[in-house]
C-alpha positions as CSV (number, residue, x, y, z in Angstrom):
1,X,-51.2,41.4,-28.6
2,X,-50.6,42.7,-25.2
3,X,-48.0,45.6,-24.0
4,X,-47.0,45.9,-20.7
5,X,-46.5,49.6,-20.7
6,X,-48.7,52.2,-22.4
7,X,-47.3,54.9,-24.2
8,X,-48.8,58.5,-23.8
9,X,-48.6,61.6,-25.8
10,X,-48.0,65.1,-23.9
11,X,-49.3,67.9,-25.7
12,X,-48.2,71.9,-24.7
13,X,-51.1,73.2,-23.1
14,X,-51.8,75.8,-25.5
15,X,-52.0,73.4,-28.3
16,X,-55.6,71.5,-29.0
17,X,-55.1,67.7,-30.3
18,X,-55.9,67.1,-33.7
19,X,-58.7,65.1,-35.2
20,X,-57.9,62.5,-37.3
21,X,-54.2,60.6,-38.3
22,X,-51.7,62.8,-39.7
23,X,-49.4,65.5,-38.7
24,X,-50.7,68.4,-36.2
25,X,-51.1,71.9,-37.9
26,X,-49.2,73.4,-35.5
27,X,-46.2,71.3,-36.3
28,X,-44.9,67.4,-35.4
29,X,-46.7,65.7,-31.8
30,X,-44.0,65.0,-29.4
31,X,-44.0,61.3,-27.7
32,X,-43.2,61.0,-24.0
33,X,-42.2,57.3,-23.2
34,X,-42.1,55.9,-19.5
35,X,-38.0,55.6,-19.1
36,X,-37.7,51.7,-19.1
37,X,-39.6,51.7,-22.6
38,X,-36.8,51.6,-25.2
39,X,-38.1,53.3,-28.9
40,X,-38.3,50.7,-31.5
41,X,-36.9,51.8,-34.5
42,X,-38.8,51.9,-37.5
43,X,-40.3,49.1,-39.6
44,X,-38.5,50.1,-42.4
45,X,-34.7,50.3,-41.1
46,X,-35.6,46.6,-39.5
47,X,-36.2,45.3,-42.8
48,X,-33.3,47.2,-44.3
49,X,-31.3,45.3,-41.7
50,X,-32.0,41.8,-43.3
51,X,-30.3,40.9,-46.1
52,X,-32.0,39.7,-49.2
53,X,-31.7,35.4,-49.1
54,X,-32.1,34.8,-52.7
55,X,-30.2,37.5,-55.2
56,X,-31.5,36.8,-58.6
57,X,-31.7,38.7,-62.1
58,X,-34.1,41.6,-61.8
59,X,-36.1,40.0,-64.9
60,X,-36.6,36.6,-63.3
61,X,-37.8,38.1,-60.0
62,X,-41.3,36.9,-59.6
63,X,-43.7,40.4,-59.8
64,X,-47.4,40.2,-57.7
65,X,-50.1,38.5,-60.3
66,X,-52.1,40.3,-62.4
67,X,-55.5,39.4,-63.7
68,X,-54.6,38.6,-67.7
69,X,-55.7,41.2,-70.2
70,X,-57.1,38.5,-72.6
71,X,-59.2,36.0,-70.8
72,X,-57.7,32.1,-72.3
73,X,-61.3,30.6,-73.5
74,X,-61.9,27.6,-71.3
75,X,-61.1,24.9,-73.7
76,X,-57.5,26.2,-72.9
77,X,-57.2,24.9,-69.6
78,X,-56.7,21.3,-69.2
79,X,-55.0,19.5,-66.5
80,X,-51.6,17.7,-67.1
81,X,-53.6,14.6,-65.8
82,X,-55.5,14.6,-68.9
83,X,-56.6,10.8,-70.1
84,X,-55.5,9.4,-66.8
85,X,-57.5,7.8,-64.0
86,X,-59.7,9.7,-62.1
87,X,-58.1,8.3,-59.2
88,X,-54.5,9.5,-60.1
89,X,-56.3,13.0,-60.8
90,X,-57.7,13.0,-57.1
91,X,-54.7,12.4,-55.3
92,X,-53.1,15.8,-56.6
93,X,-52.4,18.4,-54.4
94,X,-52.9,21.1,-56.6
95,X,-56.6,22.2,-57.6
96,X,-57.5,22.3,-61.2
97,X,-57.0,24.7,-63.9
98,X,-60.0,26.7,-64.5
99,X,-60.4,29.5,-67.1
100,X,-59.7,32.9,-66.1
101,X,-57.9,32.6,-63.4
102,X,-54.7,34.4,-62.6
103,X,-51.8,34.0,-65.2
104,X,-48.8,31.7,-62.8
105,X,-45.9,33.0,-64.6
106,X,-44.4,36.7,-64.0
107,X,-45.6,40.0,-66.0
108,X,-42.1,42.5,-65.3
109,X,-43.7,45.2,-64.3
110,X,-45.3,46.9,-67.1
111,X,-46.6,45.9,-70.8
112,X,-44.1,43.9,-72.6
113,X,-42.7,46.4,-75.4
114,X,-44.4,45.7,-78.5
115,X,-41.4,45.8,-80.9
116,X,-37.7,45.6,-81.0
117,X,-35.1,48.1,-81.3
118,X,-34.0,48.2,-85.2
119,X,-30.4,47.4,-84.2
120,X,-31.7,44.3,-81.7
121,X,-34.2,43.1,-85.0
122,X,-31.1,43.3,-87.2
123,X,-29.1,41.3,-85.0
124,X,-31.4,38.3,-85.8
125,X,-35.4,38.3,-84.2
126,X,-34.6,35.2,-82.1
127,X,-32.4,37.7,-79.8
128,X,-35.6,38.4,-78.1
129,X,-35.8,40.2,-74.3
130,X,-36.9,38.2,-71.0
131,X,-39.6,41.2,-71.3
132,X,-41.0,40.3,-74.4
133,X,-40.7,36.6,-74.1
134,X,-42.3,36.4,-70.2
135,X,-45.6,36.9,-71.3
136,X,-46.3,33.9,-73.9
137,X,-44.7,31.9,-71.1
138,X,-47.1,33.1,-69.0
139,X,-50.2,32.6,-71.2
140,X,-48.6,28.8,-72.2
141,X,-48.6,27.9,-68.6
142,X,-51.9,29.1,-67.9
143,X,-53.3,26.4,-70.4
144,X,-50.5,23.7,-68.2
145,X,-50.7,24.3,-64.1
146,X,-53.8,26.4,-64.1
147,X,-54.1,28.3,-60.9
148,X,-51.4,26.1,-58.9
149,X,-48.8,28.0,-61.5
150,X,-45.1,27.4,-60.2
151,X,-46.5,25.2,-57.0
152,X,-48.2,22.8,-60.1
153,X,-46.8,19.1,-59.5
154,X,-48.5,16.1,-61.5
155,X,-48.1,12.8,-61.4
156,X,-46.9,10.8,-64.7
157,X,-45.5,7.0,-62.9
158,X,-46.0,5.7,-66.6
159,X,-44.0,8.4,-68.6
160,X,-43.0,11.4,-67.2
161,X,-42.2,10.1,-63.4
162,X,-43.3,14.0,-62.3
163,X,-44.2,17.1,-64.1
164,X,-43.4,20.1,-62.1
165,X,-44.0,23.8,-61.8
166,X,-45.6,25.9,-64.2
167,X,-45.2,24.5,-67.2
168,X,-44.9,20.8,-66.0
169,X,-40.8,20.1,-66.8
170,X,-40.9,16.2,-67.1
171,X,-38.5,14.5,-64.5
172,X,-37.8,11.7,-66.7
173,X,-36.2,14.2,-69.7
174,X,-34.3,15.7,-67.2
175,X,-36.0,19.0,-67.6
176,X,-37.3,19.1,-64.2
177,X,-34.0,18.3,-62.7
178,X,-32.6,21.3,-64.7
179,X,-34.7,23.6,-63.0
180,X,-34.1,22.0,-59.7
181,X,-30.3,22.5,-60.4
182,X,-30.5,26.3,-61.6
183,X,-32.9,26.6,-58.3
184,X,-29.7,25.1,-56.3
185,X,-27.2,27.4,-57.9
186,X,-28.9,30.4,-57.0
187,X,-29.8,29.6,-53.5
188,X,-28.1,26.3,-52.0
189,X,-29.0,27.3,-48.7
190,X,-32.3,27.5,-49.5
191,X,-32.7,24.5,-51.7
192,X,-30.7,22.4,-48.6
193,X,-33.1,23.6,-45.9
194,X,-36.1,23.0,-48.0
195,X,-35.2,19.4,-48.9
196,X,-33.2,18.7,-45.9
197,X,-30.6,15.3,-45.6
198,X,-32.5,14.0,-48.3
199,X,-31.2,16.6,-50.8
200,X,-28.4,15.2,-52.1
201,X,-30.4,11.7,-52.4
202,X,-33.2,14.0,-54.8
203,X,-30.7,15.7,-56.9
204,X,-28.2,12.4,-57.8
205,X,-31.7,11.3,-58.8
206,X,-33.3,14.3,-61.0
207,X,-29.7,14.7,-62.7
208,X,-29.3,11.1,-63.2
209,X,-28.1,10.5,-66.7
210,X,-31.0,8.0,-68.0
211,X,-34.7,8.6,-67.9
212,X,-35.3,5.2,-66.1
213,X,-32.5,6.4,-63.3
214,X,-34.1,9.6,-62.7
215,X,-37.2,8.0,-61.5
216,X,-35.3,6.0,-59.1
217,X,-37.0,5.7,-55.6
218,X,-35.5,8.8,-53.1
219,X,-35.4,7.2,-49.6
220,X,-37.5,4.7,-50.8
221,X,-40.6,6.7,-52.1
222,X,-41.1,7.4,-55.6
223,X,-40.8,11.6,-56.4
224,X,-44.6,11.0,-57.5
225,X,-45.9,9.7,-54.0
226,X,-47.8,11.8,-52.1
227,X,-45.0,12.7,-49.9
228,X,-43.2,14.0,-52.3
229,X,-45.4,16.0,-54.0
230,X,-46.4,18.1,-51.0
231,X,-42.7,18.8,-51.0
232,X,-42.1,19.6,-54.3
233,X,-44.9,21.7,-54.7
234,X,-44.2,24.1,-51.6
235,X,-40.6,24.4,-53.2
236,X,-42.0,25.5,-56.5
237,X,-43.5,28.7,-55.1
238,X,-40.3,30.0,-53.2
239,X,-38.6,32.3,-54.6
240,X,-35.1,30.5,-56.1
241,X,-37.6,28.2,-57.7
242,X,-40.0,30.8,-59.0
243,X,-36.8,32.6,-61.0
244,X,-35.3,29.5,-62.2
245,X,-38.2,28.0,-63.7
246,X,-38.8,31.5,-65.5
247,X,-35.2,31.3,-66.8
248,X,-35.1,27.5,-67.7
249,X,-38.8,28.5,-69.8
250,X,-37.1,31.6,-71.4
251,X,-33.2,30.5,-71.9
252,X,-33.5,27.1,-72.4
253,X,-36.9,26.4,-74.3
254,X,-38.2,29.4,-76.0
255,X,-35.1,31.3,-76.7
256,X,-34.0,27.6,-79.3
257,X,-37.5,27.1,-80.1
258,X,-37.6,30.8,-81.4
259,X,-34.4,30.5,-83.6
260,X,-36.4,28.0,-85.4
261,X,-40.0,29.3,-85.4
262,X,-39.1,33.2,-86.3
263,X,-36.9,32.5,-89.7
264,X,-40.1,31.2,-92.0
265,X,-41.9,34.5,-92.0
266,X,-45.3,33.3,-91.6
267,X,-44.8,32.4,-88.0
268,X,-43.5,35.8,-86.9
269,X,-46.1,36.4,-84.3
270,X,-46.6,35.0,-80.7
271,X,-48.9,32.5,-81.1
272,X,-46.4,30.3,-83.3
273,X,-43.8,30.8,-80.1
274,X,-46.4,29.9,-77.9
275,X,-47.5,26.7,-80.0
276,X,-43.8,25.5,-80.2
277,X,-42.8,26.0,-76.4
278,X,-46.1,24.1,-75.2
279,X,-44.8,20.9,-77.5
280,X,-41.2,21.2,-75.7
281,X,-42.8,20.9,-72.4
282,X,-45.2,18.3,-73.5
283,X,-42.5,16.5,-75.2
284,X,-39.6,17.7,-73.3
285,X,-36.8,20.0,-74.5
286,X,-34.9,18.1,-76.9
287,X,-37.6,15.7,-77.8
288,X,-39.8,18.9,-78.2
289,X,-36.8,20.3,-80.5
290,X,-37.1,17.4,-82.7
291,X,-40.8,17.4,-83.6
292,X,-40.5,21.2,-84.0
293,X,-37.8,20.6,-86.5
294,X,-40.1,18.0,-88.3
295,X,-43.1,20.6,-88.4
296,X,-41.1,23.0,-89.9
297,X,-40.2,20.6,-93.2
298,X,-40.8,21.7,-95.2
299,X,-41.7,25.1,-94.2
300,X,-45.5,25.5,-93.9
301,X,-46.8,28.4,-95.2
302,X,-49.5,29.7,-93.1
303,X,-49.8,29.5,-89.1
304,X,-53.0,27.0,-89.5
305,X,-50.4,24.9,-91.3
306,X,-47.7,24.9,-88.6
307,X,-50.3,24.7,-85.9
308,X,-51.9,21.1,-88.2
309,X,-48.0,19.8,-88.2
310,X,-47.8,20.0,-85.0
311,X,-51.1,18.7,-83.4
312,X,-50.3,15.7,-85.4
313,X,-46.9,15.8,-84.2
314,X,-48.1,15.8,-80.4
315,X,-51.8,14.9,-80.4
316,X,-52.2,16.2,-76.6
317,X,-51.5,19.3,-77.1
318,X,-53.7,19.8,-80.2
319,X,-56.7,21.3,-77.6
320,X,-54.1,23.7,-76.3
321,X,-53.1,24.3,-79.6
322,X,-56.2,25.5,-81.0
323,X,-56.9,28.3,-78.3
324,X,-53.0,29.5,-78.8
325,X,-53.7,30.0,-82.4
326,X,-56.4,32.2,-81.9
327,X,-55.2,34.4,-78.9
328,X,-55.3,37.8,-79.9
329,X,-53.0,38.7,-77.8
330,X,-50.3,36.2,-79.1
331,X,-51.5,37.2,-82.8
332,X,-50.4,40.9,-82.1
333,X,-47.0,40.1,-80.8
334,X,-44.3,40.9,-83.2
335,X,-41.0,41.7,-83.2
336,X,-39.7,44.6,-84.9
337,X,-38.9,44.6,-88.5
338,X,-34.9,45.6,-89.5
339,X,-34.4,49.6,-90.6
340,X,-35.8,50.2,-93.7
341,X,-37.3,46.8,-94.1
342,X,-40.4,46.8,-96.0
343,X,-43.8,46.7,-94.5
């Protein structure tokens, strides 16, 4: 960086320059700038100036990444690619998952509260807060995209087409194209300049109304070429993207799955939530729905029971499954019991 001026500070001749950064004792430095040097104002009131691009709900604003308080084991993290080629696994632009490395989804700020308001309990415990729900997200999608987190894009030309961001939403149940639409909603200016004319080509695809028609060709490349994984993962990392695939995880997969899990009292702790939303991803949403409703019948009665229905319900996730159940973090999350409830 080069100036073509320099600036110079005049002090009063009975005052001695300070050592040192800060404020001189004898009150504020005065600076005397050469008259065709305009003062720039400060960095602050520039950035003031702009106005946010992307206005979101405070609790889906993506927060910096913490390390995670509990270590997953590293069974826990296993590629999407899992029991395909090694050859379909190389051409991923993501690196792979490896244990202990930064959670992808959101903390909000501080710890999640560890119970519920009585009132909020009474109401029913799926009526849980994005603050208490964000972390077992987060620890799911730590076992899914690994480090890549929301940028995470996998390729499925088989079954799922694409899986994409951090907990790998399948194109070809529509769940991806979901999150791409909620992503458009809050931002279409955004969305349009990251995608470009061929947009409206990618989204009449990912909202087609058949699996086979969502993995149609866009432009004539296939959403799981390498072309289009490049894009697609740089999108999952902005910010419209970031909030909608928190809100499409909360509102849309753990929020239902929750309704179901939280009414046999056995499963009223995290890791049961955090079982049921890694077989909706795996599966899809209302796939996912389905085999959770099958688990559940009839009700199991202990959390090794639900956690057996299940593996044999979705066999891929079983691996997952097994370091879910034994999370201690997940085991210690609990909504709060009703007033006057008994212990």
């Amino acid at each position: 960086m080069s100036f073509s001026h320099t600036m110079s500070c005049t002090l009063p001749a009975e005052r001695v320059r300070a050592r040192g950064l800060g404020q001189h004792p004898n009150g504020a430095l005065r600076c005397t700038l050469p008259p065709e040097v305009k003062r720039r104002a400060p960095v602050g009131a520039q950035e003031a100036e702009s106005p946010a691009s992307v206005a979101m709900p405070l609790e889906y604003r993506r927060q910096p990444k913490a390390e995670p308080t509990q270590p997953m084991p590293q069974s826990v993290a296993l590629p999407m690619e899992v029991g395909r080629s090694s050859a379909q696994r190389a051409t991923s632009p993501n690196p792979a998952p490896r244990a202990g490395d930064p959670p992808p989804a959101p903390r909000p700020g501080s710890e999640p509260p560890a119970s519920l308001p009585a009132d909020t309990a009474d109401q029913g415990r799926a009526a849980l807060p994005v603050a208490m729900l964000l972390p077992i997200v987060e620890i799911v999608a730590r076992g899914i995209s690994g480090a890549a987190g929301y940028a995470y894009v996998g390729e499925d030309p088989t079954a799922a087409g694409v899986r994409f961001g951090m907990l790998g939403q399948r194109l070809d149940t529509g769940d991806m194209g979901a999150v791409l639409a909620l992503a458009r909603a809050r931002d279409p200016q955004g969305v349009s300049q990251v995608f470009g004319e061929q947009e409206q080509a990618l989204m009449a695809a990912v909202l087609a109304g058949d699996a086979q028609a969502r993995k149609t060709p866009v432009n004539g490349a296939e959403l799981w070429s390498a072309n289009w994984k490049t894009r697609l993962s740089a999108a999952g990392d902005l910010p419209a993207f970031t909030a909608a695939q928190n809100e499409y995880a909360v509102e849309q997969m753990l929020t239902p799955a929750a309704r179901l899990v939280l009414a046999h009292p056995p499963l009223v702790n995290g890791a049961a939530l955090a079982m049921a939303l890694d077989v909706l991803t795996e599966c899809g949403r209302e796939a996912g729905l389905a085999k959770l409703a099958e688990a559940l019948t009839p009700p199991p009665e202990t959390l090794a029971a639900f956690q057996a229905a299940l593996a044999k319900a979705v066999p891929i996730s079983g691996r997952r499954l097994q370091d879910l159940a034994r999370n201690q973090q997940l085991l210690n999350w609990q909504p709060a019991r009703p007033a006057g409830a008994p212990s």
